[in-house]
C-alpha positions in Angstrom: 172.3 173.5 76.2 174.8 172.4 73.8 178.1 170.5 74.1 180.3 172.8 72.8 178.7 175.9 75.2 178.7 173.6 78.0 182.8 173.0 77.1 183.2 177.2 77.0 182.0 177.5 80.7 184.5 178.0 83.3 184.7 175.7 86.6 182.6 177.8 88.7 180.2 178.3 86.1 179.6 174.8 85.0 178.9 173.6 88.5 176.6 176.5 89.4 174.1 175.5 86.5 175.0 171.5 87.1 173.3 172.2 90.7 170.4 174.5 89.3 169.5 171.6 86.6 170.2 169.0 89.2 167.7 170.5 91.6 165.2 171.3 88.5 165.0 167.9 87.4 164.4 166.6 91.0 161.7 169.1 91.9 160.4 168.3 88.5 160.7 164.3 89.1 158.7 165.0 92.6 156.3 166.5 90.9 155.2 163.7 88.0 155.7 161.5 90.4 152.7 163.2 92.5 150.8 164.0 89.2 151.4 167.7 89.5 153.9 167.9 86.6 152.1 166.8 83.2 152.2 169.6 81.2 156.1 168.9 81.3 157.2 165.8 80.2 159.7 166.9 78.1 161.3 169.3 80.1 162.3 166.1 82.3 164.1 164.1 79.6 166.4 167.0 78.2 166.7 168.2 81.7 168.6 164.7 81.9 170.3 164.5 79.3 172.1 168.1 79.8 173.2 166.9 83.6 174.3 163.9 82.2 176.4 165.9 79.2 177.8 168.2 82.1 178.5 165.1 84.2 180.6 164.0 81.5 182.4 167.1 80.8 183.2 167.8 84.5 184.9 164.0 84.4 186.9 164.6 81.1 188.3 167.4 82.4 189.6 165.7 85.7 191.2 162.9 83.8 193.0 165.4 82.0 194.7 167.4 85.0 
C-alpha cells in the first residue's frame, strides 16, 4: 500500500488494516521463526514497512490536532 492511499483512509479505516497488518506480520514472524514460513520472505519485510508508514501517518496526524 502506498503513502498517498494510506493518507486517503479515514480514522477508523486506517486503524482497522493497522491491526490486520499488525497481526499478519506477527503470525507471519511466528511462523519463520518455527521454519513454517519460507515461501514468504518477502511478504515479512513490506509487511513492515507498510505498519511502519501507517505508524507514521497515525502520529502526523496527532501532532497536527
Amino acid at each position: 500500500m502506498k503513502t498517498s492511499e494510506i493518507r486517503e483512509l479515514k480514522a477508523e479505516e486506517l486503524d482497522q488494516r493497522f491491526r490486520e497488518s499488525a497481526q499478519e506480520l506477527r503470525s507471519l514472524r511466528l511462523k519463520h521463526r518455527t521454519g513454517e514460513g519460507a515461501d514468504k520472505p518477502m511478504r515479512i519485510r513490506t509487511l513492515r514497512r507498510e505498519v511502519a508508514r501507517m505508524l507514521t501517518i497515525v502520529r502526523e496526524r496527532e501532532a497536527g490536532k
